[in-house]
ROFI-131384 format. One record per residue (C-alpha): chain; y, x, z; residue in one letter. Coordinates in Angstrom, 1 decimal. Last residue first. Layout:
<recs>
A, Y, X, Z, a;
...
</recs>
This chain:
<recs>
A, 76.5, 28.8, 42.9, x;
A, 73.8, 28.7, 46.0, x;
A, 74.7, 29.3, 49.9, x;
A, 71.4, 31.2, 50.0, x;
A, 72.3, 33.6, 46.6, x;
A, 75.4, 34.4, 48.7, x;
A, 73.9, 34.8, 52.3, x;
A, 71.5, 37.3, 49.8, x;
A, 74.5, 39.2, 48.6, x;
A, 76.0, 39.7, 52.5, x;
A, 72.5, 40.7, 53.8, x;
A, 72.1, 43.3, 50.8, x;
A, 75.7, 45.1, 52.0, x;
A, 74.6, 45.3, 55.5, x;
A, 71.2, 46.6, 54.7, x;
A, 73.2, 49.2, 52.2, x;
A, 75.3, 49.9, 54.9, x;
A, 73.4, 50.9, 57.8, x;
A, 70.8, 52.9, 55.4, x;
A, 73.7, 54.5, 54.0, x;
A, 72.5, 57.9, 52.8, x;
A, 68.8, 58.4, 53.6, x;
A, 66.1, 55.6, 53.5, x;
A, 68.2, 52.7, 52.2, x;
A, 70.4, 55.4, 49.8, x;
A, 68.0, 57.1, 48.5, x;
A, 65.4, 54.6, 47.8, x;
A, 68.1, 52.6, 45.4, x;
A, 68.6, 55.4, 43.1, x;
A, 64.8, 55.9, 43.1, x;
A, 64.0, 52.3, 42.2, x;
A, 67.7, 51.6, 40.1, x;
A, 66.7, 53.5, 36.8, x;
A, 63.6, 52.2, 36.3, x;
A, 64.3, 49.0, 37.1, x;
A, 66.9, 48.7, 34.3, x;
A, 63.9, 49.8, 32.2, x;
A, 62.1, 46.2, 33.2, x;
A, 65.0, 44.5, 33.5, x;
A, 65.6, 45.5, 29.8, x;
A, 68.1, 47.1, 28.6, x;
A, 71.1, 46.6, 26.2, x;
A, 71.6, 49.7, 23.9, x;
A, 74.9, 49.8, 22.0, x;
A, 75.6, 52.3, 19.2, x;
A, 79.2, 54.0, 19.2, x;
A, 80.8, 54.5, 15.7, x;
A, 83.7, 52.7, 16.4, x;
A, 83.2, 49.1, 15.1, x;
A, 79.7, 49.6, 17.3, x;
A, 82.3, 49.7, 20.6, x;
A, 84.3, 47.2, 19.4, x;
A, 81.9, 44.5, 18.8, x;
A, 79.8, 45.4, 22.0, x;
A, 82.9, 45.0, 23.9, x;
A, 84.1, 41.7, 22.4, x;
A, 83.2, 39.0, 25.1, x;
A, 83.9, 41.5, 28.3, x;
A, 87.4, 41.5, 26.5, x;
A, 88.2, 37.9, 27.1, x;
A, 86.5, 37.4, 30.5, x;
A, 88.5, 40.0, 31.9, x;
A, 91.8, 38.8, 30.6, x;
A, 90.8, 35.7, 32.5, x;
A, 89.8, 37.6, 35.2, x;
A, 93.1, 39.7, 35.3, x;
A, 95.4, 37.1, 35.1, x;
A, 94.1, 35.2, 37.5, x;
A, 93.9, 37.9, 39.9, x;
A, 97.4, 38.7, 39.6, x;
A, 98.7, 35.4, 39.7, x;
A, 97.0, 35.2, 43.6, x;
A, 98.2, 38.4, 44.5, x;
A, 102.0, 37.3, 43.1, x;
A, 101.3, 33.9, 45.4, x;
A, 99.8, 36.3, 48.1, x;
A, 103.3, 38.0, 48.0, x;
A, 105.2, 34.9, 47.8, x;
A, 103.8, 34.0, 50.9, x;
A, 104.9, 36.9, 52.3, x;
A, 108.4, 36.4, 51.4, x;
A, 108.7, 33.1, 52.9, x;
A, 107.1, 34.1, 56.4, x;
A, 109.1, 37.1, 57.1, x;
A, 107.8, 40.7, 55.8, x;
A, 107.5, 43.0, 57.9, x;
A, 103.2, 42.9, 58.6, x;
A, 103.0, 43.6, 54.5, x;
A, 105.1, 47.0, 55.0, x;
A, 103.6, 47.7, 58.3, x;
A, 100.5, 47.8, 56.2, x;
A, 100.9, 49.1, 52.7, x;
A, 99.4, 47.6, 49.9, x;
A, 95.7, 48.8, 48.6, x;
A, 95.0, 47.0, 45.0, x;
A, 91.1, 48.5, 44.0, x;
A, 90.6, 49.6, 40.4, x;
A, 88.0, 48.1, 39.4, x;
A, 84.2, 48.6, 37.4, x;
A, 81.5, 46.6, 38.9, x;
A, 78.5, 48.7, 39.6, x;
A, 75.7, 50.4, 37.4, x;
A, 75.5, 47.7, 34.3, x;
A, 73.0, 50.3, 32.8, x;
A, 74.4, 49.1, 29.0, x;
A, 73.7, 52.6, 27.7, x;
A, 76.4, 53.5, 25.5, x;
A, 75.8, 56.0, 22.7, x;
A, 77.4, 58.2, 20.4, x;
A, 80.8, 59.8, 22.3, x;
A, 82.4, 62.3, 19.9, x;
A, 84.8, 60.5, 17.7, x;
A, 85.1, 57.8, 20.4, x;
A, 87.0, 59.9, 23.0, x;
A, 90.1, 58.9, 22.9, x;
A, 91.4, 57.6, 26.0, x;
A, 91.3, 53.8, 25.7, x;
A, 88.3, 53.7, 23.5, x;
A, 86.1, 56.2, 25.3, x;
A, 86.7, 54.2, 28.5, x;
A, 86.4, 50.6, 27.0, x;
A, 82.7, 50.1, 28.0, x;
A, 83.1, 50.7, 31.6, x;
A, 82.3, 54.5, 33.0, x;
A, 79.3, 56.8, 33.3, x;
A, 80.0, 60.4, 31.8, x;
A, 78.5, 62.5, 28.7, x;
A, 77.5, 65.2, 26.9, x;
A, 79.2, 67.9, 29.2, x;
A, 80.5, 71.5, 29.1, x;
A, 79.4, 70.5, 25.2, x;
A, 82.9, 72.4, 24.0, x;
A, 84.2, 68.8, 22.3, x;
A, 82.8, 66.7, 25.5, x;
A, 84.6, 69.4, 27.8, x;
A, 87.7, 68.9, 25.9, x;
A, 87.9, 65.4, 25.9, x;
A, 86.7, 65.1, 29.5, x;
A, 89.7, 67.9, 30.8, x;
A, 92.5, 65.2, 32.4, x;
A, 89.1, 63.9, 33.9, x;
A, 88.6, 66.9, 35.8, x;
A, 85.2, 68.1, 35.2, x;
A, 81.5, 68.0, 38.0, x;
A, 78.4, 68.0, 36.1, x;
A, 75.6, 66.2, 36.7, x;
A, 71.7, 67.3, 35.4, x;
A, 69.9, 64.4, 35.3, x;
A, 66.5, 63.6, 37.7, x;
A, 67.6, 60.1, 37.9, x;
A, 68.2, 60.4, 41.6, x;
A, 69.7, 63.7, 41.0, x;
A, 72.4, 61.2, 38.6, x;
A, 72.9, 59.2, 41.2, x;
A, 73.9, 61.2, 43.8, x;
A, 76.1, 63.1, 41.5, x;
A, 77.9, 60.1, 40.9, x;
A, 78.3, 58.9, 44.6, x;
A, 79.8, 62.8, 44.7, x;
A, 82.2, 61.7, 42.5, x;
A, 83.2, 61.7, 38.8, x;
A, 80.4, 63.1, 37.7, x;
A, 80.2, 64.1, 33.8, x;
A, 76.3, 64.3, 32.4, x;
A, 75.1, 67.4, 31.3, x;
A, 72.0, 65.7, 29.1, x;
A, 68.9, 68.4, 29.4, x;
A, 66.4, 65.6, 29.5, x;
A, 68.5, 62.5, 30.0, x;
A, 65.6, 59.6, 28.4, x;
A, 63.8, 60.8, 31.2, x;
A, 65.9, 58.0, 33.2, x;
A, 64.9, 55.4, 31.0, x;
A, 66.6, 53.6, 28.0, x;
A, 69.2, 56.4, 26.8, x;
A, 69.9, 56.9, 23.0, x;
A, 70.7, 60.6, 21.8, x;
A, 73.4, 63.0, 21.6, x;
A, 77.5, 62.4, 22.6, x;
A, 77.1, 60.1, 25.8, x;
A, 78.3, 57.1, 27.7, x;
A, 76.4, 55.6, 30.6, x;
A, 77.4, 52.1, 32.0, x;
A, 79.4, 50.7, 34.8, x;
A, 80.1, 47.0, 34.6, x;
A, 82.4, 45.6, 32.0, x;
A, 86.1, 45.4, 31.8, x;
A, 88.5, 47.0, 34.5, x;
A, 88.4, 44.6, 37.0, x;
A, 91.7, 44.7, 39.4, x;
A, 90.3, 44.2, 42.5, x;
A, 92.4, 42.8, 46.3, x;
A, 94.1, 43.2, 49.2, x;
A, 92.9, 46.4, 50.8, x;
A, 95.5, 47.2, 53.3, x;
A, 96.0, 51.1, 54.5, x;
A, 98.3, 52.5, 56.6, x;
A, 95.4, 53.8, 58.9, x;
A, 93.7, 53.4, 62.3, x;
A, 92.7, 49.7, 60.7, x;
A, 91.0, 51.1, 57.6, x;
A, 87.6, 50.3, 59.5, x;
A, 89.2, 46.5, 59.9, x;
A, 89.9, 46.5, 56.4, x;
A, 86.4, 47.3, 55.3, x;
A, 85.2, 44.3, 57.5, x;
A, 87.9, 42.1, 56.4, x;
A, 87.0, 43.0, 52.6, x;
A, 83.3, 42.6, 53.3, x;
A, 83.1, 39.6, 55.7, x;
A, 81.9, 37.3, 53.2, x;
A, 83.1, 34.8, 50.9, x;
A, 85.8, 36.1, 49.0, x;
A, 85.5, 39.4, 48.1, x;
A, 81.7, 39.1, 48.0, x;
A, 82.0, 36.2, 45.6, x;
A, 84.4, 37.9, 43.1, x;
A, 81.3, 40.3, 42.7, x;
A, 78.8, 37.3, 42.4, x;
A, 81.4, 35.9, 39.6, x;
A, 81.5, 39.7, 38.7, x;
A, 77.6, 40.4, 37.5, x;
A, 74.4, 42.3, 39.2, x;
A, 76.1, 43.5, 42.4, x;
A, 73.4, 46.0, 44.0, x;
A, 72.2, 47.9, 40.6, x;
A, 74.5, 51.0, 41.8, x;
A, 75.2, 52.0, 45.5, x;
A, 79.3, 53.1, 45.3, x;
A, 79.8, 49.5, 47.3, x;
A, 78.2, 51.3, 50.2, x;
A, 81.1, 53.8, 50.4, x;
A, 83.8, 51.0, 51.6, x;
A, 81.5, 50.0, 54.5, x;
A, 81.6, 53.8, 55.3, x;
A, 85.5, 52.9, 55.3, x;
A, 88.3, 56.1, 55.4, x;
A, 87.3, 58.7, 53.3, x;
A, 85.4, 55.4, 51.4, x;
A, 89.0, 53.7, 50.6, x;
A, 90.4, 56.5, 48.5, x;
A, 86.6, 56.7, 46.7, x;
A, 87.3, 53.3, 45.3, x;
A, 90.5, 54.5, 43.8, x;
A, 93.5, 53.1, 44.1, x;
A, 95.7, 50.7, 42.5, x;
A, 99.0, 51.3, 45.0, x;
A, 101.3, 48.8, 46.7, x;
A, 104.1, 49.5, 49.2, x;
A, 104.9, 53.0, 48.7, x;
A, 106.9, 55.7, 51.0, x;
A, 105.2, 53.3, 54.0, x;
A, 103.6, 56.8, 54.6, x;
A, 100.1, 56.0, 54.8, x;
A, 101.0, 54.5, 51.4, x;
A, 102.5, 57.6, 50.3, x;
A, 99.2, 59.5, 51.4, x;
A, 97.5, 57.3, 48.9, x;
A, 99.6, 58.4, 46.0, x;
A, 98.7, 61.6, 46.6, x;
A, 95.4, 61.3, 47.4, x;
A, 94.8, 59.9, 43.7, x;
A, 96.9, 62.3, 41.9, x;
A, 100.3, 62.1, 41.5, x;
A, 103.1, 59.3, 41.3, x;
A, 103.5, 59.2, 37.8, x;
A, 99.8, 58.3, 37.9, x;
A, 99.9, 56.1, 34.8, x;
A, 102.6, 53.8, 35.4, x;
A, 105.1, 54.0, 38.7, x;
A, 106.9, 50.9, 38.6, x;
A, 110.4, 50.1, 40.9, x;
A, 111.0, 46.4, 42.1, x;
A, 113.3, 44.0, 43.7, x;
A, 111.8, 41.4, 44.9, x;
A, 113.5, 37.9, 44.4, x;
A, 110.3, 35.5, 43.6, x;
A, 111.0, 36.0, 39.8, x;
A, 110.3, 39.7, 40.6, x;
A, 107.1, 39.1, 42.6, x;
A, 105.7, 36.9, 39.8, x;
A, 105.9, 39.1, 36.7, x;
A, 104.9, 42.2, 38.7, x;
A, 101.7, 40.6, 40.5, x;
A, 101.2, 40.1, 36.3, x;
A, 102.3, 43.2, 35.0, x;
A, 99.8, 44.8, 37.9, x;
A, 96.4, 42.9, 37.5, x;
A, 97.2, 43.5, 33.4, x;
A, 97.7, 47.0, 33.8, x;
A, 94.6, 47.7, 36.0, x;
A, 92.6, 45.6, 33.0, x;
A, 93.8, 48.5, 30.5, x;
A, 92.6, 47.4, 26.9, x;
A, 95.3, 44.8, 25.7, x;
A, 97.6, 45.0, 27.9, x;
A, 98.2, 48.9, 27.7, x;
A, 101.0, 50.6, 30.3, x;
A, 98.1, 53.4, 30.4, x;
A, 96.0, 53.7, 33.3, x;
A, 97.3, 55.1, 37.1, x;
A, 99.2, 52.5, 39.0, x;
A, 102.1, 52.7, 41.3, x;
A, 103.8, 49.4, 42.5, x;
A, 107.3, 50.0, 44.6, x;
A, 109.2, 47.3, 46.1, x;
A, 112.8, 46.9, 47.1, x;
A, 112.4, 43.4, 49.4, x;
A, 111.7, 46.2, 52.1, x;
A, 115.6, 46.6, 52.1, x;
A, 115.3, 44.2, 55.3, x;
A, 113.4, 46.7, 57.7, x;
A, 110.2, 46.9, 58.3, x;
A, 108.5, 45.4, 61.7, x;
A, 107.3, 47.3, 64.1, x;
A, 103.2, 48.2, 64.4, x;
A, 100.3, 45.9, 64.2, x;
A, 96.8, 47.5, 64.0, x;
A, 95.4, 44.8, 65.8, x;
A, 97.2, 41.6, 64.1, x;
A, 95.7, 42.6, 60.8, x;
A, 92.5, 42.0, 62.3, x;
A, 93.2, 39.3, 64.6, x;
A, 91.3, 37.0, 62.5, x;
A, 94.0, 34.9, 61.5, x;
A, 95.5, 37.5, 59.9, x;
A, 92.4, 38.4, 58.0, x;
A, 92.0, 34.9, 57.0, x;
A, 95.6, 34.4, 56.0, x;
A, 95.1, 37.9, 53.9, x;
A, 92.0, 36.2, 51.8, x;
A, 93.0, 32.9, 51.9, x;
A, 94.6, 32.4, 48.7, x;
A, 90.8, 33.7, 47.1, x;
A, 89.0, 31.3, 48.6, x;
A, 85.9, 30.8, 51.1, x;
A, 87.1, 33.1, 53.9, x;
</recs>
């Protein structure tokens, strides 16, 4: 797969989709549903964006739809199970909804492996990852189609002091999202702390934690600037929400309407990057306008940080996958820009 378009006419051509093939849905599948879970914000939410825009084009191609904003729909499982059952056709999920499923899905959890988002854009669509993700999804409902970027890469947020090397965190709590979180932050020797993200404000008011590692616009778009201090610009992973449609839903649909499917994919990718690119530019500036000091690293202190990170996971955790994962980002640096 070399472009974007391609993606799901690659996978179909494959066999992949073929494989996991059940009967067709009926003709009222034209009535769509899209759930989401950030704010119905343009301007900050890059999920939104992704969405409005596969939105936009799917209604003006004759698809009747129905949007669920800002988990309406439940929590994250929730809203995946509804996929499983055909009860929604397209859903921005979760990264760790795809890794219960996808062990190829986990791997892209390791930090300091994609270093920026044309390489990340280039791993969607110029290896085997999505296909190979989607063909471990295959015994499930479940169709990865594409990433909604969310703003800059992963960094670490926190209400007391400046971070440039893991020791840096001393008696930090730091928020974990996940257990990939909590992985990293024992690599780093930090002290993790596991709170519901509907609690973050209050736990960062009470001191139950100092912190949590998320894309520059987090503590922006939820509230949290008049206690977070510092950003650490760790560039950790690629921040997305991930766009999972339903299988038997995509496999019904006639020839006409699909492609105007991967037309409203297309659009929504477009959209998204170029909003991406916009707000990527002025993160610094709004983060310092709010009271919240910016530390770039080094590659010499971002080292730091991904040595032991990067041990664990080789030697221990995904050894299969991380080796996989590294093959597919070197073919990239071989095939050149």
């Amino acid at each position: 797969m070399s472009t974007r378009g391609g993606l799901l006419t690659g996978l179909l051509a494959s066999g992949l989709l073929g494989a996991a093939l059940v009967a067709p849905v009926p003709a009222q599948a034209e009535r769509l549903r899209v759930a989401s879970t950030g704010n119905v914000d343009p301007v900050l939410n890059g999920e939104h964006v992704w969405v409005d825009a596969f939105m936009r084009q799917a209604r003006a191609a004759g698809f009747e739809l129905r949007f669920h904003p800002g988990g309406s729909l439940g929590k994250e499982e929730e809203r995946t199970e509804l996929v499983n059952l055909d009860l929604l056709q397209v859903n921005m999920a979760g990264l760790s909804e795809l890794q219960v499923y996808s062990r190829t899905a986990r791997a892209l959890s390791i930090p300091f492996m994609v270093t920026d988002y044309t390489q990340f854009d280039r791993l969607l669509d110029e290896t085997d990852l999505v296909a190979t993700i989607n063909a471990e999804l295959a015994h499930t409902n479940l169709l990865l189609v594409d990433a909604a970027l969310l703003g800059g890469m992963s960094g670490l947020f926190n209400t007391r002091t400046p971070v440039a090397q893991p020791a840096d965190l001393g008696e930090l709590r730091i928020r974990a999202m996940s257990r990939s979180d909590m992985i990293v932050l024992e690599s780093w020797g930090a002290r993790g702390v596991q709170v519901a993200w509907e609690e973050v404000a209050q736990a960062l008011e009470t001191g139950i934690a100092h912190g949590y590692l998320n894309p520059p616009l987090v503590p922006l778009m939820f509230g949290h600037a008049g206690r977070i201090r510092h950003f650490s610009d760790l560039r950790l992973t690629p921040s997305a929400r991930w766009a999972v449609v339903s299988r038997r839903w995509y496999e019904g649909l006639d020839e006409t309407r699909r492609a105007a499917i991967e037309a409203a994919l297309a659009g929504a990718r477009e959209a998204n990057r170029a909003w991406a690119r916009e707000v990527q530019a002025r993160e610094r500036e709004a983060l310092e306008a709010a009271g919240i000091a910016f530390r770039a690293l080094s590659d010499e202190e971002l080292a730091a940080f991904a040595g032991p990170v990067h041990q664990r996971y080789r030697e221990t955790l995904l050894p299969e996958e991380y080796a996989r994962l590294r093959r597919w980002l070197d073919s990239l640096v071989e095939r050149g820009p």
